[in-house]
C-alpha positions as CSV (number, residue, x, y, z in Angstrom):
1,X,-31.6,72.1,13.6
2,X,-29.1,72.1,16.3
3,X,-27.6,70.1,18.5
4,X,-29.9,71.2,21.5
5,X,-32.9,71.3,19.8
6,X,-31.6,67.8,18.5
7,X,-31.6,66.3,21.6
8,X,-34.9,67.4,23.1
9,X,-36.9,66.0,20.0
10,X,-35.1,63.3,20.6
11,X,-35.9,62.5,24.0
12,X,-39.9,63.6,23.3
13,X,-39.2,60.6,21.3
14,X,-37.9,58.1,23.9
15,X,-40.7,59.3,26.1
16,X,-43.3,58.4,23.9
17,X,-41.2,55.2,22.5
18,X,-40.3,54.2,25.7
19,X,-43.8,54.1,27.5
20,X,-44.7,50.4,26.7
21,X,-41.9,49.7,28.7
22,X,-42.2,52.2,31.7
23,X,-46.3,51.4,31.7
24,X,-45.3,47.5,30.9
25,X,-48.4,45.1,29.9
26,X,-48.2,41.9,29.4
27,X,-47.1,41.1,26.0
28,X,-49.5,39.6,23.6
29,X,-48.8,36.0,23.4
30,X,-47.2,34.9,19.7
31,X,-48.5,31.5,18.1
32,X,-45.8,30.4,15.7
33,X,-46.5,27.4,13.6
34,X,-44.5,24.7,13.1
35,X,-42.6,24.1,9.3
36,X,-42.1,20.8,8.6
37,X,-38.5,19.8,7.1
38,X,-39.9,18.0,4.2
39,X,-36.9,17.2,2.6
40,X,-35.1,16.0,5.4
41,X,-35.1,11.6,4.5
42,X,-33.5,12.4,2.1
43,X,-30.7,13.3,4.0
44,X,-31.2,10.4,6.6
45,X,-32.3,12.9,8.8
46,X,-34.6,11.7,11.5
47,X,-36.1,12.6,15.4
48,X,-35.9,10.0,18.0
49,X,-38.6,8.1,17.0
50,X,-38.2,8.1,12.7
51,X,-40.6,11.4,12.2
52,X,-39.3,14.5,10.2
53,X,-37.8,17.0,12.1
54,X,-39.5,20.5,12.1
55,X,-39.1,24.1,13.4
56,X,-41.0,27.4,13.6
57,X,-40.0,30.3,11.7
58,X,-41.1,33.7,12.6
59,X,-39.9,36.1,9.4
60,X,-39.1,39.5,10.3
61,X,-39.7,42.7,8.2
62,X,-38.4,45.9,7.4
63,X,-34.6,46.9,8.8
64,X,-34.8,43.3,10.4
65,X,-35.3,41.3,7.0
66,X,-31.9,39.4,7.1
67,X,-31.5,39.2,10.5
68,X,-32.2,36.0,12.2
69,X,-32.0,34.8,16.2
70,X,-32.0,30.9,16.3
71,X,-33.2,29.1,19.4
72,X,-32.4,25.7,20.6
73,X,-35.0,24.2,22.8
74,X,-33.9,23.0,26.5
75,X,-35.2,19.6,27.9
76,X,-32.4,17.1,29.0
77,X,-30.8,14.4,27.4
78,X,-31.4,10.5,27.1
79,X,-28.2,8.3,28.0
80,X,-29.0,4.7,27.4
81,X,-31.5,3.0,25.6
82,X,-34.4,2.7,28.3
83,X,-34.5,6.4,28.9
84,X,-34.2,7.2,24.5
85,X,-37.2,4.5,24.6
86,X,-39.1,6.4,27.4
87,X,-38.3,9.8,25.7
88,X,-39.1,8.7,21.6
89,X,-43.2,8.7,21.8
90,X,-43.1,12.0,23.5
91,X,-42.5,15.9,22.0
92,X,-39.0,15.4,23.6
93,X,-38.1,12.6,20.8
94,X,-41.3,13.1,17.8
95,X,-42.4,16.4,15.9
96,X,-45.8,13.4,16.0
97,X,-46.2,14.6,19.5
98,X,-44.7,18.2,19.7
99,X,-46.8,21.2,19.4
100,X,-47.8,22.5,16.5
101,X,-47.8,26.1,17.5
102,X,-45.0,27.9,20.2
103,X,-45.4,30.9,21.8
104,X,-42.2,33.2,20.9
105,X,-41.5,35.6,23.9
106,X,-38.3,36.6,25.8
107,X,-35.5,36.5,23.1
108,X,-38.3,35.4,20.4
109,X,-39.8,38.4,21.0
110,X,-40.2,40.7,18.4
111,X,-41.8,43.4,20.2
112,X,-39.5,46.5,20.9
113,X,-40.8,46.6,23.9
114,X,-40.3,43.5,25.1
115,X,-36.9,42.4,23.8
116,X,-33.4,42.9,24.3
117,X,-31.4,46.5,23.2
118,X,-35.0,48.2,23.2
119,X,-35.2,51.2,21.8
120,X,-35.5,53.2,24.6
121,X,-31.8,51.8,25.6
122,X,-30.6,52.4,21.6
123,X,-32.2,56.2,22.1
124,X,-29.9,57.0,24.9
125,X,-26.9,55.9,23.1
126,X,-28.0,57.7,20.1
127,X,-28.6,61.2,21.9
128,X,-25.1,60.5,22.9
129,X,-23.7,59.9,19.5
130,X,-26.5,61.3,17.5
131,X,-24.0,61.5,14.4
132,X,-24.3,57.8,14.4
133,X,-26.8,55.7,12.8
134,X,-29.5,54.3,15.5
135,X,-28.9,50.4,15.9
136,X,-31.6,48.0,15.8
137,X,-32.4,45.8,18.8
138,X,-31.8,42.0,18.5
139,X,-35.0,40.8,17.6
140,X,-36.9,43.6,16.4
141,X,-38.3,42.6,13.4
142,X,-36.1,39.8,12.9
143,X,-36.6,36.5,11.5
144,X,-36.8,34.3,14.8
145,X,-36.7,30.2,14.4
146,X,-37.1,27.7,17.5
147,X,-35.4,24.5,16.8
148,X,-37.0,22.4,19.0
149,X,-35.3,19.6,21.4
150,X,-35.9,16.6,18.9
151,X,-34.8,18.3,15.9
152,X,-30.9,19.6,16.2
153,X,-29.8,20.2,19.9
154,X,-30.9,17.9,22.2
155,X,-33.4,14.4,23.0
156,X,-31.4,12.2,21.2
157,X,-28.5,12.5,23.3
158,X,-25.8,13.5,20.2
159,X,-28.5,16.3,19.3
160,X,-28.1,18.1,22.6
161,X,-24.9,18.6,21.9
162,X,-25.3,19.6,18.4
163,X,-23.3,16.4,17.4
164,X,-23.9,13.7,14.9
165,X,-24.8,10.3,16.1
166,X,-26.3,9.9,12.9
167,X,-23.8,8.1,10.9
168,X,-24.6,5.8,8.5
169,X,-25.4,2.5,10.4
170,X,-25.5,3.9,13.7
171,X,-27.2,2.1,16.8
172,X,-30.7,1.4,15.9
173,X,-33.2,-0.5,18.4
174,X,-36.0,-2.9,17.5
175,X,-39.0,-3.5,19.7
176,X,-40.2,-6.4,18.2
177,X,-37.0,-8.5,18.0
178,X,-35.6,-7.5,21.4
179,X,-32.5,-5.8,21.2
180,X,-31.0,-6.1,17.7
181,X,-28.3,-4.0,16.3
182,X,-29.3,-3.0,12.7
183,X,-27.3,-1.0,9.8
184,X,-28.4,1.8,7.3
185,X,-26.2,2.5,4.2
186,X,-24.4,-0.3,4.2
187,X,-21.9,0.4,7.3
188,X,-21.8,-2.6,9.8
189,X,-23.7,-2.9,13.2
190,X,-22.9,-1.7,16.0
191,X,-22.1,-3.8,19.7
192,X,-24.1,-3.7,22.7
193,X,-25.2,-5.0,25.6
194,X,-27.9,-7.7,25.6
195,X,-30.9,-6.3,27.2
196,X,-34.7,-6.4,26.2
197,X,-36.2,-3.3,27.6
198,X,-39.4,-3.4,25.6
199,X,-40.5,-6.0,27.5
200,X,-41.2,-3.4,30.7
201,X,-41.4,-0.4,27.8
202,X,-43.0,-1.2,24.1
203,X,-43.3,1.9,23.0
204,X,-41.3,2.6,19.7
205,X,-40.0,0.5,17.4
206,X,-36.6,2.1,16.1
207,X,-34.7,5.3,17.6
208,X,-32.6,7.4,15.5
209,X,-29.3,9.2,16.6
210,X,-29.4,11.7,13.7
211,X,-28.7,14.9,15.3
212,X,-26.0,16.3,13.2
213,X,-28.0,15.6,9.8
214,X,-31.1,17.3,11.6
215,X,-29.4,20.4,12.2
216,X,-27.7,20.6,8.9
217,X,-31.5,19.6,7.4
218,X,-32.8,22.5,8.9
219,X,-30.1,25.4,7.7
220,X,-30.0,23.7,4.5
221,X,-34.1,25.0,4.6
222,X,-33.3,27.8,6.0
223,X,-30.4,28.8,3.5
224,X,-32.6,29.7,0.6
225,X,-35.4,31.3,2.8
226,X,-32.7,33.7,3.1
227,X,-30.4,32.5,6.0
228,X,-27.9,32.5,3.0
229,X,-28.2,36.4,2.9
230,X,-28.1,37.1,6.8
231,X,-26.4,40.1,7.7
232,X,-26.3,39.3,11.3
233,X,-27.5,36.2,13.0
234,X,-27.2,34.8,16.8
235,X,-27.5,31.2,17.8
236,X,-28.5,30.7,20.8
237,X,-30.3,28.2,22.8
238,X,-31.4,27.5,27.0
239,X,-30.6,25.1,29.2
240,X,-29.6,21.0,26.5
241,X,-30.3,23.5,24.0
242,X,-27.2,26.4,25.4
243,X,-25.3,23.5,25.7
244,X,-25.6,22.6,22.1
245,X,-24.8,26.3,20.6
246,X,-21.4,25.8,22.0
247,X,-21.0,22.6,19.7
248,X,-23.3,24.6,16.8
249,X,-21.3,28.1,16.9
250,X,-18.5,27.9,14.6
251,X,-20.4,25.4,12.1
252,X,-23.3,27.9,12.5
253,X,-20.6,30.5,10.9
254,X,-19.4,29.0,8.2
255,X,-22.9,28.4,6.4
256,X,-23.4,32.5,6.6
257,X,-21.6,34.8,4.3
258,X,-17.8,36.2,5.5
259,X,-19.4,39.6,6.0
260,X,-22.1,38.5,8.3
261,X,-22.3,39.5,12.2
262,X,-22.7,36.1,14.0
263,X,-22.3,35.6,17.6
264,X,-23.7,32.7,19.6
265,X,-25.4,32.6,23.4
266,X,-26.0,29.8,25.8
267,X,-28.7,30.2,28.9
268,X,-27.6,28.1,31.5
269,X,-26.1,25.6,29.2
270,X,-22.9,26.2,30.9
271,X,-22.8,22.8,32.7
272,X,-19.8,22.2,35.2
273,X,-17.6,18.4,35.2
274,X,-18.2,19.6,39.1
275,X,-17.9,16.5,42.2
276,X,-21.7,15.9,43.6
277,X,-21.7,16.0,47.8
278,X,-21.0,12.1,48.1
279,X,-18.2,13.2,45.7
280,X,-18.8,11.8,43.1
281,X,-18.7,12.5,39.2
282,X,-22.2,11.9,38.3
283,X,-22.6,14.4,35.9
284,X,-19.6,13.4,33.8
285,X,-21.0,9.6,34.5
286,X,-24.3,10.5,32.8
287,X,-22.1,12.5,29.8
288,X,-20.5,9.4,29.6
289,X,-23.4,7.5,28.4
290,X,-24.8,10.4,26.3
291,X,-21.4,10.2,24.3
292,X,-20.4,6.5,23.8
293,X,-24.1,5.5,23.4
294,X,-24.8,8.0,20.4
295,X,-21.4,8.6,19.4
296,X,-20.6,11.8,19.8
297,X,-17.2,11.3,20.3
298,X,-16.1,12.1,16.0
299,X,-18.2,15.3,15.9
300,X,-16.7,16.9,19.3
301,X,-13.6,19.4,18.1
302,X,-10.6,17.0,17.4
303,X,-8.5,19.7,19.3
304,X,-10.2,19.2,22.4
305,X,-10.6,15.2,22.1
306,X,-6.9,15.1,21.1
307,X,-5.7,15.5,24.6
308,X,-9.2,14.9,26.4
309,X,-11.7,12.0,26.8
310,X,-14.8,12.6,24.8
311,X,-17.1,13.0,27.4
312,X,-15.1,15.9,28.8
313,X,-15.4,17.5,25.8
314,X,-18.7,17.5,26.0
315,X,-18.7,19.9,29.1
316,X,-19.0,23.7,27.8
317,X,-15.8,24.3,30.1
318,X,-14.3,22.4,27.5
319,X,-15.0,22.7,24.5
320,X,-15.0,26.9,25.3
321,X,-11.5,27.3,24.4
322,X,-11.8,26.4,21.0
323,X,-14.6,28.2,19.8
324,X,-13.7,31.1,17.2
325,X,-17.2,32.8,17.1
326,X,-17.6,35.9,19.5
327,X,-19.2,34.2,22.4
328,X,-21.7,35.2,25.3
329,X,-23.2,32.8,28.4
330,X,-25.7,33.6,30.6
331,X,-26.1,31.3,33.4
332,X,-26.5,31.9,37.5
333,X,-23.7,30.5,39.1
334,X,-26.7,28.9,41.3
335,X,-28.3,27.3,38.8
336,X,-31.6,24.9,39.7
337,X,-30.5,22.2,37.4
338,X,-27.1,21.9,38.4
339,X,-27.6,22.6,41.7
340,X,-30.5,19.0,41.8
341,X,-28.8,16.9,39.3
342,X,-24.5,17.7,39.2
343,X,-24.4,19.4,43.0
344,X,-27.1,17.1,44.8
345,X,-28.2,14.7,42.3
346,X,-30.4,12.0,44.4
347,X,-27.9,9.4,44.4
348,X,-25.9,11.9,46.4
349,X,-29.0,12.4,48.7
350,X,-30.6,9.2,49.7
351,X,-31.7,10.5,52.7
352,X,-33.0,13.5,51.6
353,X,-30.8,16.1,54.0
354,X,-31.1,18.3,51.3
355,X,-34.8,18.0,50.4
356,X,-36.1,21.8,51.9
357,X,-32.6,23.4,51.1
358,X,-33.7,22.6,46.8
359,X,-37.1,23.8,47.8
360,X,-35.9,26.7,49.0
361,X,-32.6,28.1,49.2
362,X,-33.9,30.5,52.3
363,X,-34.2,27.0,54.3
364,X,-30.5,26.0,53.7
365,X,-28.1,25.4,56.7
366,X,-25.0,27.2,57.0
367,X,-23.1,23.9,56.0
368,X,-25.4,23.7,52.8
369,X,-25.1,27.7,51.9
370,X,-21.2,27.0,52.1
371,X,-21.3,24.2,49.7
372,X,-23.3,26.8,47.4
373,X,-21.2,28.9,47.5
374,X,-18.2,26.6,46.9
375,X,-19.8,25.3,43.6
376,X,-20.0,28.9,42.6
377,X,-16.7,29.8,43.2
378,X,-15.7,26.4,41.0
379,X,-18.2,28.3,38.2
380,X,-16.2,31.4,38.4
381,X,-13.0,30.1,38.4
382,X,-13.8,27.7,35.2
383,X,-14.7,31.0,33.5
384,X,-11.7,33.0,34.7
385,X,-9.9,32.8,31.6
386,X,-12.7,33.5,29.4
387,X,-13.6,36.8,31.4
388,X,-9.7,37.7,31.4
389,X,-8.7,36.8,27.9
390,X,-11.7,37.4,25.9
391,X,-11.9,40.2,23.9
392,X,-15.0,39.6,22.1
393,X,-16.9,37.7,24.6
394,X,-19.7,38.2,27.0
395,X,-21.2,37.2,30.2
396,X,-24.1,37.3,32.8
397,X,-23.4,35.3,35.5
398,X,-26.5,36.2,37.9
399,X,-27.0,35.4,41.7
400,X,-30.5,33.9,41.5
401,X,-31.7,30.2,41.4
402,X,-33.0,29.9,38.1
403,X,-32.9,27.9,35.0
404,X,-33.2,29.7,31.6
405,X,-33.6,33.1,31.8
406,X,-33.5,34.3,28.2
407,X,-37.2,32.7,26.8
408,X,-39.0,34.2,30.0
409,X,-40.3,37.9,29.5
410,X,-40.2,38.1,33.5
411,X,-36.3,37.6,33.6
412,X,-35.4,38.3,30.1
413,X,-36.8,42.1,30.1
414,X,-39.6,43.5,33.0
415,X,-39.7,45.8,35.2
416,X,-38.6,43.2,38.2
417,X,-36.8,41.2,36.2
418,X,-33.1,40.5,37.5
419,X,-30.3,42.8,37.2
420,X,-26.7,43.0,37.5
421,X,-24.9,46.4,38.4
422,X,-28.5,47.7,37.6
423,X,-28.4,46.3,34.1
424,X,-30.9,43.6,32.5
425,X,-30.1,40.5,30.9
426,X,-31.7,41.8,28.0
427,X,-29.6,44.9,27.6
428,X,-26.1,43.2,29.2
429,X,-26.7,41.0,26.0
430,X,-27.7,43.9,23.1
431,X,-24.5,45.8,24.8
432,X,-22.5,42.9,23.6
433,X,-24.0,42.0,20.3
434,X,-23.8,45.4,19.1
435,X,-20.2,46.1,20.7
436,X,-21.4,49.0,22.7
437,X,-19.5,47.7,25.8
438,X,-17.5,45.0,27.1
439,X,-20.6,43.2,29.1
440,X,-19.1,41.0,31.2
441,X,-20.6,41.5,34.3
442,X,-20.3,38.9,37.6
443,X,-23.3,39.4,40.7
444,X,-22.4,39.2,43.9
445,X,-22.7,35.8,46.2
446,X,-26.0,34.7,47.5
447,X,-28.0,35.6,49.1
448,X,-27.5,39.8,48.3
449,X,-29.2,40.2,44.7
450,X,-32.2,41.1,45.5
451,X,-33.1,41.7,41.9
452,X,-33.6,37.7,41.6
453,X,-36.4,35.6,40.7
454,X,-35.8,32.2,42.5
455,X,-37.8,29.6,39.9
456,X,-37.4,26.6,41.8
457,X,-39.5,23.9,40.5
């Protein structure tokens, strides 16, 4: 056959491959049950509130056999011991209370036509190289696994960051007796104040910091389902959970083999050490408490805390430096979260000046658009090195007011969903997995995307 003939076969094939995409349907929602980590007390591994820590595994098939995409769940953090009481009986801090099924869509998706690198977007580069073998799409037929938030990345405060608060003898909290500093293995208690918050709150009656022996539970069940014989893998995680695959990545590597493709992601886990409008640090503040409450502070990288206080090193800007893994963020430089709790937190806002302007960026004042746009530029600018000096990184850094864009179909791949320089997030982030372009790619300021999906809760 030659080359001519070649190529119009194989674009009869991208039509027909391609019209899912074009003709778009919803996608038929995917129930994944959850896997209990059975195993895991042995390893003093525990959520919040003492239950086993779980995750849902979605193997994949065929070509995609030993590839895997790992997914941290989002949802916030705890940073003292009324809120890690208020969070424990909830699916935040128990597998008791989580779901037993999750719906896998966006980058869970294993649908060709709903996930990212599509093969309608592989086609075209293959026409173009048709000498070459056609790449798979991240995700088709992959083995997908959501770690959820109180298993690994996030709830128990040293979890969200993928850190280990879990050391023998850390804090533990009794209802019954008040406030009581207790021990496991033998190590001595800990200091605190003296409070007695279960007398407003008696809800649970011992919280666990284990989030580093959670995670290393789970990959040590994963290893012999055959996460030990991965050919490519990506880590990634939204929002607590993003944050946490900066702190995962390079751990992440080392338990695949050498000749393994790994790579990690965060969705708007890029959170800024950024001055709130009264001027104050309140995100760093809350970090503050996240870190010396759980300790954190011995599983952040010792280059970083050599020269930096711990909490700072808990900030992606960070710890970014230091990571060896290649590397991709997606996050809108407007992003809702930061934008209500590090921009205009309400301790910045008593008054509530700001109150239509987070409701709707469209009712802003030019004094508020201006302060926008200033946080933005402080976004761009604490990514500047990491755009110029990376060779093997990515990035998406969108224009819309959003939070988490990669585990919604409508923003991760659609027909309206957002787009920089005409390109999805779905396919900026195959281009970069698969190396078949730098993908680094930086919208334009507010308010001229008009690709955007403003999610504003």
């Amino acid at each position: 056959m030659n080359v001519n003939a070649m190529t119009a076969a194989l674009s009869l094939l991208i039509l027909l491959t391609c019209a899912p995409v074009r003709i778009y349907s919803q996608p038929e929602r995917r129930l994944v049950s959850m896997t209990l980590v059975r195993n895991a007390s042995s390893l003093g591994a525990f959520c919040l509130d003492g239950s086993l820590p779980a995750y849902h595994l979605d193997r994949g098939f065929g070509a995609g056999a030993r590839n895997w995409v790992l997914q941290f769940e989002g949802g916030g953090w705890c940073n003292d011991i009324k809120s890690c009481l208020e969070r424990a009986p909830t699916r935040r801090g128990s597998t008791s209370y989580m779901s037993k099924t999750e719906v896998f869509s966006g980058i869970l998706s294993n649908n060709a036509s709903f996930n990212p690198g599509v093969i309608c977007n592989f086609a075209f580069f293959f026409i173009l190289q048709y000498n070459r073998r056609l790449p798979v799409a991240i995700g088709r037929n992959w083995l997908m696994v959501f770690v959820p938030l109180v298993v690994g990345n996030v709830s128990h405060g040293v979890i969200a960051a993928a850190v280990d608060g879990g050391a023998p003898g850390r804090r533990i909290f009794s209802r019954k007796l008040g406030f009581r500093p207790k021990t496991l293995g033998g190590a001595q208690p800990s200091t605190a104040a003296t409070i007695n918050p279960w007398k407003m709150i008696p809800m649970t009656s011992l919280l666990y910091f284990r989030g580093q022996r959670i995670w290393q539970a789970i990959i040590q069940d994963l290893l012999p389902k055959g996460l030990a014989q991965a050919k490519k893998a990506l880590l990634s995680g939204c929002s607590a959970g993003g944050l946490a695959t900066f702190h995962h990545c390079d751990g992440f590597a080392s338990f695949l083999p050498k000749n393994a493709s790994v790579k990690c992601l965060s969705d708007a886990g890029f959170f800024l050490n950024g001055r709130d409008i009264a001027r104050n640090y309140t995100m760093r503040y809350f970090f503050k408490g996240v870190v010396s409450l759980q300790g954190v502070a011995k599983n952040l990288d010792k280059n970083c805390t050599s020269s930096l206080d711990p909490e700072l090193c808990f900030f992606p800007q960070y710890a970014l430096p230091y990571i060896r893994t290649p590397y991709f963020i997606l996050n809108s430089a407007y992003d809702v979260y930061q934008f209500h709790h590090i921009l205009v937190p309400p301790s910045a806002d008593p008054h509530g000046h700001w109150y239509h302007c987070k409701l709707d960026p469209a009712a802003c004042n030019a004094v508020q658009i201006n302060t926008l746009q200033g946080f933005r530029k402080y976004m761009l600018e604490t990514l500047h090195f990491f755009l110029t000096n990376s060779t093997r990184g990515g990035m998406f850094i969108n224009s819309c007011f959003a939070h988490c864009q990669s585990e919604d179909q409508d923003t991760w791949l659609a027909p309206d969903s957002p787009r920089v320089n005409n390109v999805t997030i779905s396919k900026a982030v195959g281009d970069w997995y698969f190396s078949r372009s730098r993908s680094k790619a930086i919208d334009c300021p507010y308010p001229c995307d008009k690709t955007c999906h403003n999610l504003i809760p």
